[in-house]
C-alpha positions as CSV (number, residue, x, y, z in Angstrom):
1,X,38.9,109.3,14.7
2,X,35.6,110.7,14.8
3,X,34.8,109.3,11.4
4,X,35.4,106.0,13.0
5,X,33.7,106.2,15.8
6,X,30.5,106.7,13.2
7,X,31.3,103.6,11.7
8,X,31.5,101.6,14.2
9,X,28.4,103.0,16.2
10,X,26.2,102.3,12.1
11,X,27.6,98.5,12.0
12,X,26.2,98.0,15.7
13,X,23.1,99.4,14.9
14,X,23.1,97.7,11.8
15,X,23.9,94.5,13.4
16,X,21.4,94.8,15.8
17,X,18.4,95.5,13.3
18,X,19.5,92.6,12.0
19,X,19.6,90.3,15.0
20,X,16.3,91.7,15.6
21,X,15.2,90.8,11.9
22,X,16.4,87.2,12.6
23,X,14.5,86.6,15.9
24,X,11.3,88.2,15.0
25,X,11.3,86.2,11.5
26,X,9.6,89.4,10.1
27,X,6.3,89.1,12.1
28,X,3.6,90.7,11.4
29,X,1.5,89.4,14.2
30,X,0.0,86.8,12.1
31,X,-0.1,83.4,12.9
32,X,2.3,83.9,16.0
33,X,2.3,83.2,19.3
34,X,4.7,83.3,22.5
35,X,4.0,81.0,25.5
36,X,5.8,83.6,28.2
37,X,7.2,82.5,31.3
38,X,6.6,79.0,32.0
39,X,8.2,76.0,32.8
40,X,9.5,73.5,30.0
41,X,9.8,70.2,29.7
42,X,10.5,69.2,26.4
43,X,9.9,65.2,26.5
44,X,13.6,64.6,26.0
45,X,14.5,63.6,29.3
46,X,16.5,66.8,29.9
47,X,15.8,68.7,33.5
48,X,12.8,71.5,33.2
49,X,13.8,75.0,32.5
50,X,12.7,77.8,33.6
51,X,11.3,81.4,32.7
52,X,11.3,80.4,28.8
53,X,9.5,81.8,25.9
54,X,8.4,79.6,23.2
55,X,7.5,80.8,20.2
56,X,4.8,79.2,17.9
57,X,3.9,80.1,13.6
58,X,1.0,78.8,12.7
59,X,1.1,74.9,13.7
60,X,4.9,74.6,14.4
61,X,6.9,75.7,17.2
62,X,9.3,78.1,15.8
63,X,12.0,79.2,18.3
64,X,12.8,78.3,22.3
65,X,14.1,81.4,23.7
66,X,15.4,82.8,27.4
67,X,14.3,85.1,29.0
68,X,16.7,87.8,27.4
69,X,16.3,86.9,23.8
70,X,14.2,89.0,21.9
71,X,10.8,88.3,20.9
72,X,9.3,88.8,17.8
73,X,7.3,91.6,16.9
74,X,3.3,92.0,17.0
75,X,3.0,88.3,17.9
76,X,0.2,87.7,20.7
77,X,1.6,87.0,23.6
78,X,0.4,84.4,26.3
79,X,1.3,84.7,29.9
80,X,2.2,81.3,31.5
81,X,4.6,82.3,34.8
82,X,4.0,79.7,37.4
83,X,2.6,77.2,34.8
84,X,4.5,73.9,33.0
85,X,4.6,73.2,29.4
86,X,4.8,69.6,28.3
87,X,4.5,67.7,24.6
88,X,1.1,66.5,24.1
89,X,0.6,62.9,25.0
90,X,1.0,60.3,22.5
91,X,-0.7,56.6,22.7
92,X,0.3,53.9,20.6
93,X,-1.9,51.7,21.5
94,X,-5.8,52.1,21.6
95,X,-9.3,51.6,20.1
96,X,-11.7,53.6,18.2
97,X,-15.3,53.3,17.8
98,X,-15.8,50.4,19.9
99,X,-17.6,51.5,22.9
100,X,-20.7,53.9,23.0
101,X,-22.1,54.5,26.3
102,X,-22.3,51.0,28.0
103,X,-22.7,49.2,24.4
104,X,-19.4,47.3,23.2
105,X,-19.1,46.2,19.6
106,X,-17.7,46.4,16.2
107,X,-21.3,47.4,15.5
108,X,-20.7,50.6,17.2
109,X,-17.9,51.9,14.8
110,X,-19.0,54.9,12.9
111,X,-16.9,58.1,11.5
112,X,-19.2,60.0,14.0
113,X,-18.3,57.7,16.5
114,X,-14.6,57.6,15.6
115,X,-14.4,61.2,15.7
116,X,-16.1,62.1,18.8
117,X,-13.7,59.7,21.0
118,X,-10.8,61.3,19.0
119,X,-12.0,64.7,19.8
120,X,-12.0,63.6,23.5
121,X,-8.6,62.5,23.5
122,X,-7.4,66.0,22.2
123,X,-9.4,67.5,25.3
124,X,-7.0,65.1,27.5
125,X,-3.9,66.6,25.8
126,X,-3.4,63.0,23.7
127,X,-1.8,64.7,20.2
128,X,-1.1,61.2,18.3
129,X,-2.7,58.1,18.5
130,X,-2.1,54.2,17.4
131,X,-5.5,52.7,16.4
132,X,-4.8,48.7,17.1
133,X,-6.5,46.6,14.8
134,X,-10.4,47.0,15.1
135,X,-11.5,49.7,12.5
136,X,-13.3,50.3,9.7
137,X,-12.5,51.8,6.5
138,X,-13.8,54.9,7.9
139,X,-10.5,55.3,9.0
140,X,-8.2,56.4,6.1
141,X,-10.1,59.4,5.4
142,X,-10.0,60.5,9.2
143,X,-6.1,59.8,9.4
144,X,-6.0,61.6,6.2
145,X,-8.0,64.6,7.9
146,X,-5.9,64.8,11.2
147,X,-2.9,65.1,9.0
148,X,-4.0,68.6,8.1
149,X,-2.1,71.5,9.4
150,X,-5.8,73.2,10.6
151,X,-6.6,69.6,12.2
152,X,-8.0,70.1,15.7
153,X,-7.7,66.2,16.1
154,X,-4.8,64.1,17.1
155,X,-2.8,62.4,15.0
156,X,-4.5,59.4,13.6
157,X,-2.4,56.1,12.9
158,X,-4.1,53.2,12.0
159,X,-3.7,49.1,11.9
160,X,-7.2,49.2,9.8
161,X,-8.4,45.3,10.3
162,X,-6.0,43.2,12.3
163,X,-5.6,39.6,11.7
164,X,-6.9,37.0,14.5
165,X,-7.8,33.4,15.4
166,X,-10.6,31.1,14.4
167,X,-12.7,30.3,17.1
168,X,-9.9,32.4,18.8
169,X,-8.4,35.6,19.9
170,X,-9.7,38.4,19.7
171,X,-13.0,36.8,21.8
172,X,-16.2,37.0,19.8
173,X,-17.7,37.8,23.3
174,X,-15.8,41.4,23.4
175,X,-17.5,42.4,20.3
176,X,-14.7,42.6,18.1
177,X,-16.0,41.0,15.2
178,X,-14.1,43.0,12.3
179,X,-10.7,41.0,12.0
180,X,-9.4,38.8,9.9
181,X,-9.2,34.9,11.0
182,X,-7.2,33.1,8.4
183,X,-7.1,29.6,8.6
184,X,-4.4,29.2,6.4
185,X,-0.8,30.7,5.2
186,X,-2.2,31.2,1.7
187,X,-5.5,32.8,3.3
188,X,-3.4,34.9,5.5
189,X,-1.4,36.3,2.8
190,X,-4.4,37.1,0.5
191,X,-6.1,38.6,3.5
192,X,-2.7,41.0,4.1
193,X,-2.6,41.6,0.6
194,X,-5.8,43.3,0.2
195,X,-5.2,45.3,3.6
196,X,-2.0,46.7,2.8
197,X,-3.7,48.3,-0.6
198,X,-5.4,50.7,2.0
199,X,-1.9,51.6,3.6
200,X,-2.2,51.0,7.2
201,X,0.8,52.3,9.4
202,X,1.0,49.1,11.0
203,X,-0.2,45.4,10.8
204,X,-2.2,43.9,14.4
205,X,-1.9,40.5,15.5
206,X,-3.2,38.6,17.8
207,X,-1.7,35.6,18.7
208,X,-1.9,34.2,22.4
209,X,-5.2,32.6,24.4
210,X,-6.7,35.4,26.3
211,X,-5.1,33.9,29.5
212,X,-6.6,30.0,28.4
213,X,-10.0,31.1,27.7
214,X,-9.4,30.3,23.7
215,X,-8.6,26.8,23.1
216,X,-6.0,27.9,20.7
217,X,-3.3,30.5,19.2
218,X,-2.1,31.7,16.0
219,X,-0.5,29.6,14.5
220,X,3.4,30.6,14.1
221,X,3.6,29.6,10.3
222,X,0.6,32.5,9.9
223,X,2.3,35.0,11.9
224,X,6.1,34.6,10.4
225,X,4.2,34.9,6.9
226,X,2.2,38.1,8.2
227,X,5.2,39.7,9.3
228,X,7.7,38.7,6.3
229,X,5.1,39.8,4.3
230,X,4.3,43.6,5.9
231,X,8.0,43.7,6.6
232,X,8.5,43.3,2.3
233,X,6.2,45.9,1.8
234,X,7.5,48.2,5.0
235,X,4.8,48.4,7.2
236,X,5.8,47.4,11.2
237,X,4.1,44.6,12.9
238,X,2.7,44.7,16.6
239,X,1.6,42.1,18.6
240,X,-0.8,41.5,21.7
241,X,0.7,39.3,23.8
242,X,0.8,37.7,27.3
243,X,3.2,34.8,27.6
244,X,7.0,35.2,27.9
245,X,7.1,32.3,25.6
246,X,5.2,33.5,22.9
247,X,7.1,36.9,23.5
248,X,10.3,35.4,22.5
249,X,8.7,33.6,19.4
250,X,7.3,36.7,18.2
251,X,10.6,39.1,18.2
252,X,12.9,35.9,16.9
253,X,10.1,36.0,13.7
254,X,11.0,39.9,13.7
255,X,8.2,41.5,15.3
256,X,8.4,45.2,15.7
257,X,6.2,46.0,18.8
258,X,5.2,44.0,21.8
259,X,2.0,45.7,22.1
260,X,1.0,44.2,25.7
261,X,3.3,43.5,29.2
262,X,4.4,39.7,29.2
263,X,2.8,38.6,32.6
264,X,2.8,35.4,32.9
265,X,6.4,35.2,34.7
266,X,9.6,37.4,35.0
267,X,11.0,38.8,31.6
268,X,15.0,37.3,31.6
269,X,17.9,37.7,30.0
270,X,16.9,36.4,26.2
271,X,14.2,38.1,25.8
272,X,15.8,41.9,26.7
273,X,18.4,40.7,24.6
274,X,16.6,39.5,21.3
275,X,14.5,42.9,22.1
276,X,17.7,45.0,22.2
277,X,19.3,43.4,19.1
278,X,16.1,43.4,17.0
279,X,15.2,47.3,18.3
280,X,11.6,45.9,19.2
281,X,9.8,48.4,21.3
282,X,7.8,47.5,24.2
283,X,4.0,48.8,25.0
284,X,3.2,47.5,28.7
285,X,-0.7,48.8,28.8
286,X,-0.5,48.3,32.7
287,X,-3.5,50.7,33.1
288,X,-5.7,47.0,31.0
289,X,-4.6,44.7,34.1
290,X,-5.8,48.1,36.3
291,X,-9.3,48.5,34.6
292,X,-9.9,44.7,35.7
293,X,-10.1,45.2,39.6
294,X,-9.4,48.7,40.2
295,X,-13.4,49.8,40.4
296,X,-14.5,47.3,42.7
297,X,-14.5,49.8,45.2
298,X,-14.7,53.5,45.3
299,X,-11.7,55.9,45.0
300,X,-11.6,59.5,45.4
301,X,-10.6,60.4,42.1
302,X,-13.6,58.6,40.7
303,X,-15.6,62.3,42.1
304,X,-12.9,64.3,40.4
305,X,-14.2,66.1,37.2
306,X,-10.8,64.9,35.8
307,X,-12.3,61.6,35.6
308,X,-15.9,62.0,35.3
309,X,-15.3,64.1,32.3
310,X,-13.8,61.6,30.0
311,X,-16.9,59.1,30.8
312,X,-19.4,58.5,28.1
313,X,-23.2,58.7,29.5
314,X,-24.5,55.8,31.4
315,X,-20.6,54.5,32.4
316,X,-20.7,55.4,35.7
317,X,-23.4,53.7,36.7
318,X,-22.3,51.0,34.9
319,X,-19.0,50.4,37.1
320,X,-21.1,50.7,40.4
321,X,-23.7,48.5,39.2
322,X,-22.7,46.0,36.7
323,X,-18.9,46.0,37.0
324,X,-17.4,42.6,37.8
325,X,-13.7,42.9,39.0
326,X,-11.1,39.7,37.9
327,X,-9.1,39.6,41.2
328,X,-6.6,37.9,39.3
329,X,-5.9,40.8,37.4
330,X,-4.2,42.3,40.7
331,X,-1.1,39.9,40.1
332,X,-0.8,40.6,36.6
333,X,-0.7,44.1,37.2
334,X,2.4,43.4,39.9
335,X,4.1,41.1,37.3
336,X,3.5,43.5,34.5
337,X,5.2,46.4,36.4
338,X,8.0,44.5,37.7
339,X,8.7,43.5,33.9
340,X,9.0,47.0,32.4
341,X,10.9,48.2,35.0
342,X,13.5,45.1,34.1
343,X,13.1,45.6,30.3
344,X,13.6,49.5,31.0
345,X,16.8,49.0,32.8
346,X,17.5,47.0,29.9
347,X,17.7,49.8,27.6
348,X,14.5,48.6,25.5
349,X,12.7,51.2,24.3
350,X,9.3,51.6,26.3
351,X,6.0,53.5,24.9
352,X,2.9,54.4,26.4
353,X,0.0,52.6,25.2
354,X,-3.3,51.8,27.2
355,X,-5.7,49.7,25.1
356,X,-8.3,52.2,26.2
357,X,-11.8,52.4,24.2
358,X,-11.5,48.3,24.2
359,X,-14.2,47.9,26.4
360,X,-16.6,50.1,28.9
361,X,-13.6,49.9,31.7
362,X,-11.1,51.2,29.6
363,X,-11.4,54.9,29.4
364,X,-10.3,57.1,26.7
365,X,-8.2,60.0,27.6
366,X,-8.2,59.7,31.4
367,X,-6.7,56.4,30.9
368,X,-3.3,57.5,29.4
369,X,-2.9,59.4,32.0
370,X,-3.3,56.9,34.9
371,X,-0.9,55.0,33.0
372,X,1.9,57.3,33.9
373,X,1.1,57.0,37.1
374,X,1.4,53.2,37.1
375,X,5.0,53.7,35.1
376,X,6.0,55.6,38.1
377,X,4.8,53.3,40.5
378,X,6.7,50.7,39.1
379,X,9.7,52.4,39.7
380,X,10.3,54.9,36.9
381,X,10.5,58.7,37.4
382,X,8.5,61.0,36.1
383,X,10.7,62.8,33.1
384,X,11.3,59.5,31.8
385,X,7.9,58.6,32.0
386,X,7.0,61.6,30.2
387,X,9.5,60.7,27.6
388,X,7.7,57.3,26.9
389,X,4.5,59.3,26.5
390,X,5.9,61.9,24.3
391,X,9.4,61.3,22.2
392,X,9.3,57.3,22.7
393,X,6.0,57.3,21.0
394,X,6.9,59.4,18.4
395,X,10.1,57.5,17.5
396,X,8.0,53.9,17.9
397,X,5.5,55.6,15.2
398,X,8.0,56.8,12.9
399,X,7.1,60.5,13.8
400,X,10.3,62.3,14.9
401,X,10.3,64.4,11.9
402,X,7.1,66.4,13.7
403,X,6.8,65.2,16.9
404,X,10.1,64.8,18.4
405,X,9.6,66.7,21.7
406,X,9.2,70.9,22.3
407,X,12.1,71.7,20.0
408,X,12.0,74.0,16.7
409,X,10.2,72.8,13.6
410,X,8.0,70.1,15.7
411,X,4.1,70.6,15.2
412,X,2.7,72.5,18.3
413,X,1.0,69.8,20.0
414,X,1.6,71.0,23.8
415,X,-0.4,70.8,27.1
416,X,-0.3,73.8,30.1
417,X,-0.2,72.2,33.4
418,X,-1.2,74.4,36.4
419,X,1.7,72.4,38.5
420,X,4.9,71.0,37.5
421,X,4.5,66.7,36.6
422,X,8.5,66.2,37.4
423,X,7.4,66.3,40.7
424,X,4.3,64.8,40.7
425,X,3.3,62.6,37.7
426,X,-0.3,63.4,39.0
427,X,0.0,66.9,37.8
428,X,-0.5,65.9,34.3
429,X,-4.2,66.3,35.1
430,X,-4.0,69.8,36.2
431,X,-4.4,70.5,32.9
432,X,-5.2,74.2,32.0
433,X,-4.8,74.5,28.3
434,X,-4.2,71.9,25.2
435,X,-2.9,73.2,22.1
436,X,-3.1,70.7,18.6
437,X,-1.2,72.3,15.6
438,X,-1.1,75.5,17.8
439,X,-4.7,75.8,18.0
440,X,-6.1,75.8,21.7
441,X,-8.4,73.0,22.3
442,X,-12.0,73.7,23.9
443,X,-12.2,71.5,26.6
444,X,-15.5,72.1,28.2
């Protein structure tokens, strides 16, 4: 009997040093790290939990553990009781290079350029973005450099050069000046041919009026050939948009995204459903339609170092002097909001996307997170908000395979929050540490 009682008590102890040997993946202190304590909201809709560990190798999140789980060995350990862990942002739609202090222009897209506004957006806790159709060819070495598993950048996805109008969208008079303007099927096709030989992640297209101020579209026959042709070769198309009408074109052709809010007039019935049945995703931008009236007069959180942080020099200024607001822009907003609140009832997928680094008014970083504060006022909550920002984006992007959420085996792309964003979407700007491929992110 005693004999036994020997046994059994080894094979415990064994099985323990084994347990232990699993959970601490043999650490050696290298490379590991444990978030201890906080608050977790993993971006997949699920409620937050509480008191958790999560345990990061290298640039991956390795583990999610409670409380009572054991930890692995050596690994440096971060204290985080009474803060909130989220995914880093994702926006999928935006612009590089454009703006440099108060200048606007194509002529203002450099690598150095590109890079500083990208090293803004990891400050902001933005750990992927969509580049929509304005860069250079400085761009495919910079995606290929935030791919790195040492990269302190986001993300980098890229349309390259999107394709406009003649005499048309994009306006000449907002500087963008490096798209293509076929005039023609054939020259359309030519003009895709050569851009798909630099691999873009995505083909841009614009294709409406700017509101009537162009005196024409795209013509359809050049955007069904675009799309046909990326769609042969696997690349996604997106779209800016603004009519209804042109919205319903666009996803009959097989567009992938809708990268702008109709807002023209309510979103119905046929278009949720062509949407639904053609799995195009949805990109309403409502912080653009903001940026157009939104500084006529001061606000509070324009004195907030939140804000003032993420503008270039000379900017501010700029909106209290030279600033016009479109009061028209008030009821786009309202029509804009009311329509992703129909399409998200819908089921249709919605992403966060913000145009930001367009123009002057559009601000990098601070705008992506104003635009989940215009999702909620439109009627979503918060955690689904923060799903649109986080795992939406990632399955829009085709990025689920790293950035699918605070989960095991995604990249460590997180943001500490000093207050908990599920009940106030505000508190996404409490931010007190960003971490990119498990790195922390200097911020000041």
């Amino acid at each position: 009997m005693r004999s036994i009682l020997i046994m059994l008590t080894t094979l415990l102890f064994l099985g323990s040093c084994a347990h232990k040997k699993n959970v601490g993946q043999e650490s050696n202190g290298e490379g590991w790290l444990i978030l201890k304590g906080a608050r977790l909201i993993d971006g997949m809709g699920g409620i937050p939990r509480d008191n958790v560990n999560i345990v990061l190798k290298d640039d991956r999140i390795q583990s999610i553990l409670d409380p009572k789980e054991a930890l692995p060995p050596r690994a440096k350990v971060l204290e985080l009781e009474g803060k909130t862990v989220i995914p880093a942002l994702m926006s999928s739609h935006i612009h590089l290079g454009m703006t440099k202090g108060v200048d606007v222009g194509s002529r203002n897209i450099s690598a150095e350029n590109d890079l500083s506004q990208l090293y803004k957006f990891s400050k902001y806790g933005v750990g992927a973005v969509l580049s929509l159709g304005t860069d250079g060819d400085e761009i495919y070495k910079i995606r290929a450099d935030s791919q790195r598993s040492d990269s302190s950048l986001p993300r980098v996805l890229t349309a390259g050069r999107g394709f406009g109008v003649p005499n048309g969208a994009p306006p000449m008079d907002m500087g963008i000046d490096h798209v293509y303007r076929p005039r023609t099927v054939a020259e359309a096709r030519k003009q895709l041919k050569d851009l798909l030989a630099k691999q873009p992640d995505v083909i841009k297209i614009w294709v409406d009026d700017f509101h009537g101020k162009m005196k024409k579209k795209m013509d359809p026959a050049i955007y069904k050939a675009l799309i046909k042709d990326a769609h042969a070769n696997k690349v996604p198309v997106a779209a800016h948009v603004y009519y209804l009408q042109d919205a319903k074109l666009l996803v009959q052709a097989g567009v992938d995204i809708l990268a702008h809010s109709v807002r023209d007039q309510d979103v119905d019935l046929e278009l949720a459903s062509l949407m639904k049945t053609k799995n195009v995703a949805y990109i309403p931008t409502l912080s653009v339609d903001e940026s157009q009236f939104i500084y006529e007069k001061k606000h509070t959180w324009m004195d907030e170092p939140f804000f003032q942080g993420a503008l270039d020099a000379g900017v501010m200024s700029w909106l209290q002097t030279s600033y016009k607001a479109n009061p028209a822009a008030r009821e786009s907003l309202s029509q804009a909001q009311k329509n992703v609140m129909t399409l998200y009832k819908a089921g249709i997928v919605i992403g966060l996307g913000t145009d930001s680094g367009a123009n002057q008014a559009r601000i990098q970083g601070f705008s992506e997170h104003r635009e989940m504060e215009l999702l909620v006022d439109a009627g979503i909550e918060p955690l689904e908000v923060l799903r649109m920002a986080t795992v939406n984006n990632a399955n829009i992007l085709g990025l689920t395979k790293d950035y699918a959420g605070i989960q095991p085996k995604m990249k460590a792309n997180l943001i500490v929050l000093d207050a908990d964003p599920s009940e106030d979407i505000r508190n996404t700007q409490k931010i007190n540490t960003v971490f990119i491929n498990g790195r922390i992110i200097e911020r000041h």
